[in-house]
Residue frames as qw, qx, qy, qz and C-alpha x, y, z in Angstrom:
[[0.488, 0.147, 0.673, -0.537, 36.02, 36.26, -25.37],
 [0.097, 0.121, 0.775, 0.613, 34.40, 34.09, -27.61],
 [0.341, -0.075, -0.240, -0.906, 30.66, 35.07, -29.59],
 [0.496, 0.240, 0.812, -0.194, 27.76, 32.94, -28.86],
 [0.680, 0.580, 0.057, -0.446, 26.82, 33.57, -32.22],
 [0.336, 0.459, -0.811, -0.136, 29.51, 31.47, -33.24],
 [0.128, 0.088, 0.964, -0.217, 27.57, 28.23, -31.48],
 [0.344, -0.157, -0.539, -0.753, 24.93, 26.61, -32.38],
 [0.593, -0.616, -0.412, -0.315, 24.36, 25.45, -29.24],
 [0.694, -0.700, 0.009, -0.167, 24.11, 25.57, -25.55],
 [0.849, -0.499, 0.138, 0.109, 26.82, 23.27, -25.02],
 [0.684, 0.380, 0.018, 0.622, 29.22, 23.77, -27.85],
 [0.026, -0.839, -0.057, -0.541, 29.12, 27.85, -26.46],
 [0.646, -0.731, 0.112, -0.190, 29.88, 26.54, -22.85],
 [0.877, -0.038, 0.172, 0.447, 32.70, 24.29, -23.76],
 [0.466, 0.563, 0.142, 0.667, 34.21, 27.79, -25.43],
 [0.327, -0.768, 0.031, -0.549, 33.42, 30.15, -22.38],
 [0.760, -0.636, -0.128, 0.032, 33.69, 28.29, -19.99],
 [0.807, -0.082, -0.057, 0.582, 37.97, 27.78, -20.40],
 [0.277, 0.561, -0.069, 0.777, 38.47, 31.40, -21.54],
 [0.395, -0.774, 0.040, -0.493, 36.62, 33.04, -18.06],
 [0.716, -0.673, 0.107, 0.150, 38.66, 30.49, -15.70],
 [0.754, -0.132, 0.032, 0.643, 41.97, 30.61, -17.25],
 [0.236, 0.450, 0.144, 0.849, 42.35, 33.98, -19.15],
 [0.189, -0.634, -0.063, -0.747, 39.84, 36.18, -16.58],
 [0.295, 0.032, -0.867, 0.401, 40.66, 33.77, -13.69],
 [0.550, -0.354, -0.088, -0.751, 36.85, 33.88, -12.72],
 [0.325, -0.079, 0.916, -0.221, 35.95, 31.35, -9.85],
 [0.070, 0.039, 0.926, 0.370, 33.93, 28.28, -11.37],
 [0.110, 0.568, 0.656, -0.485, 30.69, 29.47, -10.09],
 [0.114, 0.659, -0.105, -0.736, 30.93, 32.88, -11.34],
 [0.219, -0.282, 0.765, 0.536, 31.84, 31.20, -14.77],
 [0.054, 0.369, 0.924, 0.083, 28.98, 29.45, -15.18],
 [0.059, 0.817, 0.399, -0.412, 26.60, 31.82, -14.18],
 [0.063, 0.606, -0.341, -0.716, 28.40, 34.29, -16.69],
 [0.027, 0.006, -0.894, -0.448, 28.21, 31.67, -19.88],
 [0.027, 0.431, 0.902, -0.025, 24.99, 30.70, -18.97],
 [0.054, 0.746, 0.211, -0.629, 23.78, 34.68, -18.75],
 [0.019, 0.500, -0.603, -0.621, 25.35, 35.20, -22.23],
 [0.068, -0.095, -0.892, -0.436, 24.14, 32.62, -24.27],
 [0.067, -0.649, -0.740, 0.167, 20.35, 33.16, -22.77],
 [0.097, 0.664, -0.097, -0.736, 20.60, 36.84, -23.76],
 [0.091, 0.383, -0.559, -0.730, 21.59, 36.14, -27.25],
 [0.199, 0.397, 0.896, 0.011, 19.26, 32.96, -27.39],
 [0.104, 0.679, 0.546, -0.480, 16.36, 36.23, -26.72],
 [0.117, 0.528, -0.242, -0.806, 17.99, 38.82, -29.27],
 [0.083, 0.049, -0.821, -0.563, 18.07, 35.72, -31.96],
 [0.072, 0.525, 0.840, 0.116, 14.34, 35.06, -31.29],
 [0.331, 0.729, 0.199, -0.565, 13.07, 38.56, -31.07],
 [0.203, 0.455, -0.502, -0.707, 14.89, 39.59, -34.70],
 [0.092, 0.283, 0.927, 0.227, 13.53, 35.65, -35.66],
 [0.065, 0.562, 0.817, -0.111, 10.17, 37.15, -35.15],
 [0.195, 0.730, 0.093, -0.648, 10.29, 40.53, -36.16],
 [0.016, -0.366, 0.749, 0.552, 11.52, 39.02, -39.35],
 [0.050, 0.375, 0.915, 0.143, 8.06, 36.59, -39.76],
 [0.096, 0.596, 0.638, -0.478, 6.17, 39.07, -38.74],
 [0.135, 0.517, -0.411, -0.739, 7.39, 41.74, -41.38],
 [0.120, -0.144, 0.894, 0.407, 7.37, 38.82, -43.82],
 [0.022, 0.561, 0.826, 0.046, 3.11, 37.94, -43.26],
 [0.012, 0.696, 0.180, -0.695, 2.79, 41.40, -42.82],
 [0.273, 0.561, -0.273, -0.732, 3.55, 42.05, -46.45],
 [0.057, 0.017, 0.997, 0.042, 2.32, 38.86, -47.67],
 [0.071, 0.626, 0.516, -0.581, -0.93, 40.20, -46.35],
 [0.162, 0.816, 0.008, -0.554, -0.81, 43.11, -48.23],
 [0.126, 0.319, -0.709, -0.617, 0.67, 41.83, -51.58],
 [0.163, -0.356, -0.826, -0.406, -2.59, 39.85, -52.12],
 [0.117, 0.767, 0.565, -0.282, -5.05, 42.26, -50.75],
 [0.291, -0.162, 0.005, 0.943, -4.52, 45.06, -52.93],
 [0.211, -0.396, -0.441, -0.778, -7.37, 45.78, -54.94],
 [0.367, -0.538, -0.757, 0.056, -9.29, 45.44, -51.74],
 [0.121, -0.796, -0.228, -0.547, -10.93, 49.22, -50.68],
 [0.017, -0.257, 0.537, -0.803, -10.44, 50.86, -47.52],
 [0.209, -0.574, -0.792, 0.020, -13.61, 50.10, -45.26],
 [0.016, 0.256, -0.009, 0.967, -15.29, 53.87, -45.12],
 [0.585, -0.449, 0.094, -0.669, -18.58, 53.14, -43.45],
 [0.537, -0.277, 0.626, -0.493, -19.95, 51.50, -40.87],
 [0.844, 0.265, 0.109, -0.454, -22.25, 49.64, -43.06],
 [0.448, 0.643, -0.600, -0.162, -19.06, 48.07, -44.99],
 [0.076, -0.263, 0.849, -0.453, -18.52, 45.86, -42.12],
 [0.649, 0.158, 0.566, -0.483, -21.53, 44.38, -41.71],
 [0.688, 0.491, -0.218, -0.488, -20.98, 42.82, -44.90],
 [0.316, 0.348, -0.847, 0.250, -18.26, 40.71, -44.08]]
């Protein structure tokens, strides 16, 4: 079975799925579809969550490599300065 991480897209991923599930797992054409299309729309999600836990990490320490010298806030009053 091929990867959908080997495609870069939609259609290149279906043209690769689509022949292996009707000839090699003799799936009817429906089924096919509906399988390819389930597969690539999974991985689509995994590759944008990691996409975004990766930016987020990234501003996250961004963030914090140019605030260091900045203090904890310890009172109330600190806030109200800002």
């Amino acid at each position: 079975m091929p990867n959908p991480k080997e495609f870069k897209s939609e259609k290149e991923w279906m043209s690769a799925c689509m022949p292996h599930l009707l000839k090699i797992e003799k799936k009817k054409r429906d089924q096919a579809i509906a399988q390819c299309l389930g597969m690539w729309r999974q991985w689509k999600k995994k590759a944008e969550n990691f996409n975004n836990r990766v930016v987020a990490k990234k501003v996250i320490n961004a963030f914090l490599e140019r605030n260091r010298g900045i203090a904890p806030i310890k009172k109330d009053r600190e806030i109200e300065k800002w």
